[in-house]
N, C-alpha and C positions, 0 to 999 in steps of 0.2 A: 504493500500500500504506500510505499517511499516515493509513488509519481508525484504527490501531491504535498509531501513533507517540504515547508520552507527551509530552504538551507545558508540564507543571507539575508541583511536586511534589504538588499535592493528587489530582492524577491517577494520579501515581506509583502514592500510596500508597493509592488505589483498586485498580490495577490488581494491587498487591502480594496484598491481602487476596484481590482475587477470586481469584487465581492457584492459591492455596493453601484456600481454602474451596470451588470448583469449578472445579478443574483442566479437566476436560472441556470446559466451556461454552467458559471461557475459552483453550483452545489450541484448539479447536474453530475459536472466533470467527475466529483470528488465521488459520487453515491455509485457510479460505475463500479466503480473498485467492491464492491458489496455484494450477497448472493441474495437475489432478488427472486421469490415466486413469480410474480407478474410487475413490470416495470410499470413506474408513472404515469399519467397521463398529463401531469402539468408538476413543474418543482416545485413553485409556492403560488400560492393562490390567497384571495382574499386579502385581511388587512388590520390596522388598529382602528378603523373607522366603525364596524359593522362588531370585531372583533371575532372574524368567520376566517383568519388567518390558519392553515393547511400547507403542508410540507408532504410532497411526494404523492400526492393525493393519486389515487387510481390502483396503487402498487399493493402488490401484496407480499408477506416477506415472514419470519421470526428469527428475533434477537440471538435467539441464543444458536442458531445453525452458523450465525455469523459471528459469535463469541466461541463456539466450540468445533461444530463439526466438517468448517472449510480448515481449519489448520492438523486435521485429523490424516491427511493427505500427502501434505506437507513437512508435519512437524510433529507427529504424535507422542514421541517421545521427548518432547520438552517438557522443562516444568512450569507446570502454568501457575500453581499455587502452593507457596510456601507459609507453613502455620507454624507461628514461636508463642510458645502455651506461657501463661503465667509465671510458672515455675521455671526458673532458669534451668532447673536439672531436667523437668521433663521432658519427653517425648517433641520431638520438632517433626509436624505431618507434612509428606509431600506429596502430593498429584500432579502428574504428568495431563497434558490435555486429553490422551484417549482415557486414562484414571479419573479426570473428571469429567467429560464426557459423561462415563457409566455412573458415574455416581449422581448426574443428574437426569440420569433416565430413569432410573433405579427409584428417585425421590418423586421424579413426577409422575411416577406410575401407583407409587404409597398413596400419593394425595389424592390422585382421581379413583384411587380405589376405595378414599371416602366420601366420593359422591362431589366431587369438585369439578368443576366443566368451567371452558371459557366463557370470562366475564365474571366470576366469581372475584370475592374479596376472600383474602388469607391475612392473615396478622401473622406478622414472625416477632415474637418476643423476646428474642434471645441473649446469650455473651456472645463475644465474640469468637466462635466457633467454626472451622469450617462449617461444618453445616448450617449456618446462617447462610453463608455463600451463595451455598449450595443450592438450599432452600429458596432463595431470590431468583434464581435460576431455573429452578426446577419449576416455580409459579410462573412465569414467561416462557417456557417449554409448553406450558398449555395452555397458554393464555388466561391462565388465573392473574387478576392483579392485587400485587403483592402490596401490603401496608406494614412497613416497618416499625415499629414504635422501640424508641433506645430505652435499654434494658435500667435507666437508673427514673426510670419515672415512675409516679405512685401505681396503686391499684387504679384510683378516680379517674388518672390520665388516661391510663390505660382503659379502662372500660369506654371514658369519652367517645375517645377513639376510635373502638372496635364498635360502639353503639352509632356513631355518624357514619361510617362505611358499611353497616351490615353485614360484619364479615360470618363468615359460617365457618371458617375452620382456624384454629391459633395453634401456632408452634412456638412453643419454649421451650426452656432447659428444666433438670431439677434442681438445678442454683447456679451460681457463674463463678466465678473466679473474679476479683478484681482488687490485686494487691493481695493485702493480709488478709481479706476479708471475703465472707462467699454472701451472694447477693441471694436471697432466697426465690430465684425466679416463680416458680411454681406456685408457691406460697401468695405472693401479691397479685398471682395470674386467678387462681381461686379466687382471691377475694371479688377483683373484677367482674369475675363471670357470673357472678351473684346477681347483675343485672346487667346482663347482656345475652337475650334469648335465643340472640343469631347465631350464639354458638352453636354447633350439633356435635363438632369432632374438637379434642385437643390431642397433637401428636406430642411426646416430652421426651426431648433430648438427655441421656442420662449422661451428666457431665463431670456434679462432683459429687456421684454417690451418695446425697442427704439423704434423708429419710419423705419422703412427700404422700400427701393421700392423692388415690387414683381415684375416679369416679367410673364405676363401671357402665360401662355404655360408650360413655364418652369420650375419657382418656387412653390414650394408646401409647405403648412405651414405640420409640424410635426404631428400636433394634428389632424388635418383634414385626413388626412391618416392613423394616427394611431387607432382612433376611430374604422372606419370601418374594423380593418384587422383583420385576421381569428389568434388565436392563437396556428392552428392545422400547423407545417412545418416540415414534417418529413428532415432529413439530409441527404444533399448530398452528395453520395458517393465521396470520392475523393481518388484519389491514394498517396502512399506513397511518392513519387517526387512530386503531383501535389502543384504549389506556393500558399502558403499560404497569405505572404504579403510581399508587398516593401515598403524597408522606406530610404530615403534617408541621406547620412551622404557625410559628406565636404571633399574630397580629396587635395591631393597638385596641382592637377589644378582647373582650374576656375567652370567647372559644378559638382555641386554634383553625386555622385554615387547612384544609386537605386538599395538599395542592395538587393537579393529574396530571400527571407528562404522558404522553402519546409512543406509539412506538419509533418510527421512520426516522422521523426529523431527531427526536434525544437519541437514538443512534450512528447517526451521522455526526454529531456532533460532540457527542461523546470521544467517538476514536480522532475526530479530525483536531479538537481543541487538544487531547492528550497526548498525540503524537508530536504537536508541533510547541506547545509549552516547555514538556521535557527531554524532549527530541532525546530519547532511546535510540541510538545506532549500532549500540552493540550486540552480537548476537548472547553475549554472557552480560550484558546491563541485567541489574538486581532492583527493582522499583520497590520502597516501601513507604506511601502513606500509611499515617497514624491514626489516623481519622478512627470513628467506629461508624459500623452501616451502618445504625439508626441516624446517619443525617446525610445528606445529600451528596457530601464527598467522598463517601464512603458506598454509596451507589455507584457513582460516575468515575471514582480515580479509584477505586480499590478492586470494583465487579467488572462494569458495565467498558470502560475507558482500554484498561490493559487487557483484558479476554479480548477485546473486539480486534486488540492491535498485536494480540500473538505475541505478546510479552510475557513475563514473570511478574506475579503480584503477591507481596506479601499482605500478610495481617497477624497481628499481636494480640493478644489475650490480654494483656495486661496494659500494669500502669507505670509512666514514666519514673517513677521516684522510688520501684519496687522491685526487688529489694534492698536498693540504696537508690539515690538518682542517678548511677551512672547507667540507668538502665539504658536507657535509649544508644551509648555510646557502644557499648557491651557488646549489644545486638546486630550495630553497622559492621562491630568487628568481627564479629562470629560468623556471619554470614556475608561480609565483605559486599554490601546495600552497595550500590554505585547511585541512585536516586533518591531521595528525603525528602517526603515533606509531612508538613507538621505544623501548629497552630503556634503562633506567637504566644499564647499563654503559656503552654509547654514550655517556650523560647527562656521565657520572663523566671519561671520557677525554678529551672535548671540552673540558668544564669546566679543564682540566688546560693546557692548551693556548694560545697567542697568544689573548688576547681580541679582539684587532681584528678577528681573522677573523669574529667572532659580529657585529660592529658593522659592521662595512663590510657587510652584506649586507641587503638590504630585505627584512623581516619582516612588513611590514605584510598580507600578505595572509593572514596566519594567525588562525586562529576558534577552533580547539580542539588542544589538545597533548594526547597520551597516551602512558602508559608500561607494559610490558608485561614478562614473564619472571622477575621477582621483586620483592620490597619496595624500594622506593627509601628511601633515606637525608634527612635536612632538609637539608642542605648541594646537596645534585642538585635535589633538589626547589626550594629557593629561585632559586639559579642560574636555571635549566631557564624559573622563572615570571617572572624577570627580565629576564633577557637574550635569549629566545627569545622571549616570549611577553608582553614587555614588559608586562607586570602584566594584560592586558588579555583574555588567554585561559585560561577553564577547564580546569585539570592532568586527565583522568579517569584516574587510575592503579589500573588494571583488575589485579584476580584471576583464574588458572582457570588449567586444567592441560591436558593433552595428553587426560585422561580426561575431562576437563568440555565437550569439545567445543565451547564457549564457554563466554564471560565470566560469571561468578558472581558475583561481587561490585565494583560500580565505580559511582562518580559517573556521573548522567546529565549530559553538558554544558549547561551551562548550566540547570541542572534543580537540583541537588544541592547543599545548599552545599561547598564541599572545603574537607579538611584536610589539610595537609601529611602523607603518608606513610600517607595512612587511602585503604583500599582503599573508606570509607564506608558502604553500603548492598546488602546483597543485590537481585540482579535478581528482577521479578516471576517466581514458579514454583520460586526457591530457599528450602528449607525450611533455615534454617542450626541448627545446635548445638554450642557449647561442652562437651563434655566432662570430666571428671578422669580420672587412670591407671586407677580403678575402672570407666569408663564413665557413672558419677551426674551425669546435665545439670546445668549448674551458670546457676544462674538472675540474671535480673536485670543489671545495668552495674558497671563500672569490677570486670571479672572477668576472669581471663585462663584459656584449658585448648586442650584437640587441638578443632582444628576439622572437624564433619562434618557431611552432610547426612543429613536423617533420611527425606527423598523423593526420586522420581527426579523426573527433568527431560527434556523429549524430548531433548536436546544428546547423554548420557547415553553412555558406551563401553559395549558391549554384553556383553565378552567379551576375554579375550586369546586372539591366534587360539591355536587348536589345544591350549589350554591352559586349560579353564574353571574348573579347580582352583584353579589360580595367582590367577584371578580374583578367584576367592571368597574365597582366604585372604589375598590383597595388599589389599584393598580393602575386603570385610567380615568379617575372620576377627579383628578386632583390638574393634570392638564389634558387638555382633550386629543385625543389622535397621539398621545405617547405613553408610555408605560416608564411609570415612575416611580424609582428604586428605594423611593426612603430616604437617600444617602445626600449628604452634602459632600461638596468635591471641587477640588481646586485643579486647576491648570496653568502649569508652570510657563517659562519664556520657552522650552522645548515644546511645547504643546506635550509636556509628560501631563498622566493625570494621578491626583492623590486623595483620597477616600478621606473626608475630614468626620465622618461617622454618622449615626441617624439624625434625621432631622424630625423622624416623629415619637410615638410612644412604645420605642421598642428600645431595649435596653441589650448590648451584645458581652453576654457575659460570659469570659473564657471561649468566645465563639459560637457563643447557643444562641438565639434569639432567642428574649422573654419579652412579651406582652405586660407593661407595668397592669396595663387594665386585667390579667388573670391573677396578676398577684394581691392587686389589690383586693377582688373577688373570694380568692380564698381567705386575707385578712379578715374581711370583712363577715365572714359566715360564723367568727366567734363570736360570742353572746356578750363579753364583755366591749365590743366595739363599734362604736358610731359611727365614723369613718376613718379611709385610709388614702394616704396620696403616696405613691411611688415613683421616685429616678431613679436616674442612673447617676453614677459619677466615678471619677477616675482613681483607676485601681493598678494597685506597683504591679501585680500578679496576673489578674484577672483582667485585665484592659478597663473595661465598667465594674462595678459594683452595685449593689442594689442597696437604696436608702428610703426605709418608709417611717413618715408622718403619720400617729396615731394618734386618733383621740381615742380616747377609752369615756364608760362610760363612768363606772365606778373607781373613780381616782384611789379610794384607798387602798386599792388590792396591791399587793410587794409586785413592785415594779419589775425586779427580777427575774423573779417566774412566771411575771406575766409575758418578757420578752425571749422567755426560754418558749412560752406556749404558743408562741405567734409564729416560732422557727419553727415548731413541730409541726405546727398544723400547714403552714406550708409545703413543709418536707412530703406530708401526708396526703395531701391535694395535689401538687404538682411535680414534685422532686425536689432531692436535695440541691439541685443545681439554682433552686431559685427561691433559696434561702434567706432571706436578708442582711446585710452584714451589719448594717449600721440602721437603729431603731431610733426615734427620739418620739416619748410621748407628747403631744401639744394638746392645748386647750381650744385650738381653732385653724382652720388652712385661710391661706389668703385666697380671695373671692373677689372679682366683679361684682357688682352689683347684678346680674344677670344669673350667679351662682356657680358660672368657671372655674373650675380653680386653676391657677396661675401658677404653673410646672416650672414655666423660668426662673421664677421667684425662688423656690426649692431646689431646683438644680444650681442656682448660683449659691446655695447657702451648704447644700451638700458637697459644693465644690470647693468652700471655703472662701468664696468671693465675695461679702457680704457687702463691699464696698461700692457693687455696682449694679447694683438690683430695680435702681430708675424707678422712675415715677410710682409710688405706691398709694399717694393720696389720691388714686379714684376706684381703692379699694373700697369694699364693703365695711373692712375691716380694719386700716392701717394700721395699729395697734398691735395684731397680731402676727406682722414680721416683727419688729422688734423683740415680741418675748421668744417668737423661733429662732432668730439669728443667737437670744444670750442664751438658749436653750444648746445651741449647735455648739455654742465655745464650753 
């Protein structure tokens, strides 16, 4: 597939211009390369006007005959997927593509032997196991669409979830691995299912031997299943629109979004964004994001991205810090990674840590670093180019979102010049625009406004399920005829571009997106609370942090266990990741007279900027900044 792999910037920016002066031709050229049922009848069609925008439309095809069984011919004895379990002693699983191949025939033949057919929902619960992979795979082998949910979310989330998408069959572990600690998958999947009627099947990966109740009927051990299944599943047709998977990501109101990518177009884009980011040339290149499937990167750079591109993908079981933090270092060396990438929060917490762990370990087989889930900092960046990467390897610190179904804006390695902390250059086929609050493009360099795109792209979320209102008002209701990212963004005198972070009510913490509006929601469902206001603000570790404003009702209860019970019920409701770090009770929010509350206000006081919080006298309240700011010191 190396026709279409850029190999200079003057290619690049060939390939940029064609992108966008004859989209067709050129994603055309690129889909060739791909094994197609029945070819297109048009590349792209429709638009952000109607919102009827279609990639490949006419064609008929399935993902995974292009992830697994055209390099069966070819390649079959490569390794496609390498598994480094928690345990640094344990067991390291490998599959070769015909080894994985069978094992996802083998899985998709278990599922539809529980009544599962295309167009079905499937929830995978899981750790990170081969068999999540697999299982992702094996739902796309038959046109089951797959809903991931990451395995450190509550039962609540998780039932959400599986109650908005109607799934009929959930796979998880009987607990996971993560660090010192084993997550009781099983356990918080019961509780869930307690109302979620859609269930009929749960398959449970037996992982770390706990003890768990089975439901007869319903629960099926893994291995019991998978013993007897046929490893003959030929692939289900599916059309070029039909949904491949939903995954859901945290909006600025209270329910998550279940965003649905399509097949054609997230395939195309998938291998074409990942081949030309990290430009793998070696036939012994070692890829491993850090990522975990339950989020987007972990789809596209860990599954969907390297299978399409006949590469080696790794994936970890564990956590960076475990069992010391030289984990991540340990691992380059043992298995000699020529590829990295990994979140800047990981970057930040490493950094933070024994340097000798980074030094004691042999780095040299490293070619290219990359970093993922949010803006990185100079300080992570430098470090990161240093001491990881010993001055010697290209940073690509990559843009895009859970809707961009790949990477949109990132250095190509080795391609690109980089800048510390500059996302750099739009991918061929991204149509970028800076904005002001009016919507007026604001033209030309060293300009900063909201970042949107003014075209679609095959990568492109098509829809939130069951909800194409939500769609239209989350993403083009804010300027009309473009899809608009959240993100504020600067553009430098190069025309580089740099992510200055959300501009609405979404908080990006360690690279997860959180909805201040669910956190608040779950605050707000304890008895002792009137209301809650949540930001964000800036965190050494975590990029953002989470800061909420509480009134309570009954002021004399100990303060302290009332801010231990706000973590829990949090924990409880949504996950530990969206914990609060910093509490302060108040006796009022600042308000409009209208009843607003005024997030600026709070974001400047979280951020310890109490000096510039501007006009408050045509608050409802003025009064009550003053007592929050002596409250904040």
């Amino acid at each position: 597939m190396s026709q279409w792999k850029i190999s200079n910037f003057e290619e690049y920016q060939k390939a940029y211009m064609a992108s966008l002066e004859n989209p067709d031709q050129f994603w055309g050229n690129i889909a060739e390369s791909f094994q197609w049922k029945k070819k297109w009848n048009t590349v792209k069609s429709g638009g952000f006007q109607n919102l009827d925008f279609k990639w490949f439309d006419g064609s008929e095809l399935n993902i995974t005959e292009n992830c697994l069984d055209r390099h069966l011919s070819s390649q079959p004895d490569k390794l496609a997927l390498l598994f480094e379990p928690n345990d640094p002693h344990g067991e390291v699983i490998k599959y070769t593509y015909r080894e994985l191949h069978e094992a996802v025939c083998k899985t998709a033949n278990m599922i539809k032997g529980l009544g599962i057919k295309k167009g079905d929902r499937v929830c995978l619960y899981m750790s990170m196991v081969p068999e999540l992979l697999i299982s992702v795979l094996a739902c796309a082998r038959i046109g089951a669409i797959h809903s991931v949910v990451f395995g450190g979310f509550s039962a609540q989330s998780l039932a959400g979830r599986i109650q908005d998408s109607d799934c009929k069959l959930l796979i998880t572990n009987d607990g996971g691995y993560r660090g010192d600690k084993i997550i009781p998958l099983k356990e918080i999947s019961d509780e869930a299912l307690k109302n979620c009627p859609s269930i009929e099947n749960v398959i449970v990966h037996s992982r770390t031997k706990s003890e768990v109740k089975m439901q007869s009927g319903r629960d099926h051990w893994w291995h019991d299943l998978y013993k007897n299944s046929s490893a003959d599943c030929p692939a289900e047709t599916m059309k070029a629109e039909d949904p491949l998977f939903i995954l859901y990501t945290s909006g600025s109101t209270g329910k998550p979004k279940g965003v649905l990518h399509t097949t054609a177009g997230y395939m195309v884009w998938a291998a074409y964004t990942f081949q030309n980011v990290f430009q793998l040339n070696d036939e012994k290149d070692l890829y491993w994001c850090t990522a975990d499937i339950g989020w987007i990167t972990g789809h596209t750079y860990i599954t969907y991205g390297p299978l399409l591109s006949g590469v080696t993908t790794v994936m970890f079981e564990g956590v960076p810090t475990y069992p010391d933090a030289g984990r991540f270092w340990n691992i380059v060396d043992k298995h000699q990674i020529t590829h990295f990438y990994t979140a800047p929060t990981a970057i930040r917490a490493l950094m933070a840590c024994d340097q000798s762990l980074v030094e004691k370990a042999n780095l040299s087989s490293l070619k290219v670093l990359g970093t993922v889930g949010e803006p990185i900092n100079v300080e992570a960046w430098e470090w990161y180019n240093e001491h990881v990467g010993k001055k010697k390897c290209p940073i690509v610190d990559t843009w895009w979102q859970t809707e961009t179904g790949g990477i949109m804006i990132s250095p190509l390695a080795n391609i690109t010049k980089t800048k510390p902390c500059f996302a750099t250059l739009p991918i061929p086929g991204v149509s970028l625009e800076l904005v002001d609050a009016d919507g007026k493009v604001i033209e030309g360099n060293r300009v900063e406004g909201n970042l949107c795109v003014s075209q679609s792209w095959p990568g492109q979320a098509r829809t939130v399920w069951g909800d194409h209102e939500r769609f239209k008002q989350t993403y083009f209701g804010t300027y009309p005829n473009k899809y608009f990212t959240g993100d504020g963004c600067r553009r430098d005198e190069d025309g580089y571009y740099r992510i200055t972070g959300r501009v609405d009510d979404v908080i990006n913490v360690s690279g997860h997106r959180i909805g201040t509006a669910e956190v608040e929601d779950a605050i707000d469902l304890l008895e002792n609370v009137i209301e809650t206001a949540v930001v964000g603000y800036p965190h050494d570790i975590k990029g953002q942090g989470i800061y909420a404003y509480i009134i309570m009702k009954d002021a004399e209860v100990n303060v302290d266990s009332f801010i231990k019970t706000v973590r829990e019920q949090v924990t409880k409701v949504i996950g530990p990741i969206a914990k609060p770090d910093k509490i302060q009770i108040v006796s009022g929010l600042p308000k409009t007279r209208s009843g607003k509350i005024m997030r600026r206000i709070l974001r400047k006081v979280a951020e310890g900027d109490s000096k510039n919080l501007g006009d408050t006298s045509t608050l409802l309240d003025p009064s009550v900044v003053t007592e929050i700011v002596n409250g904040a010191k």
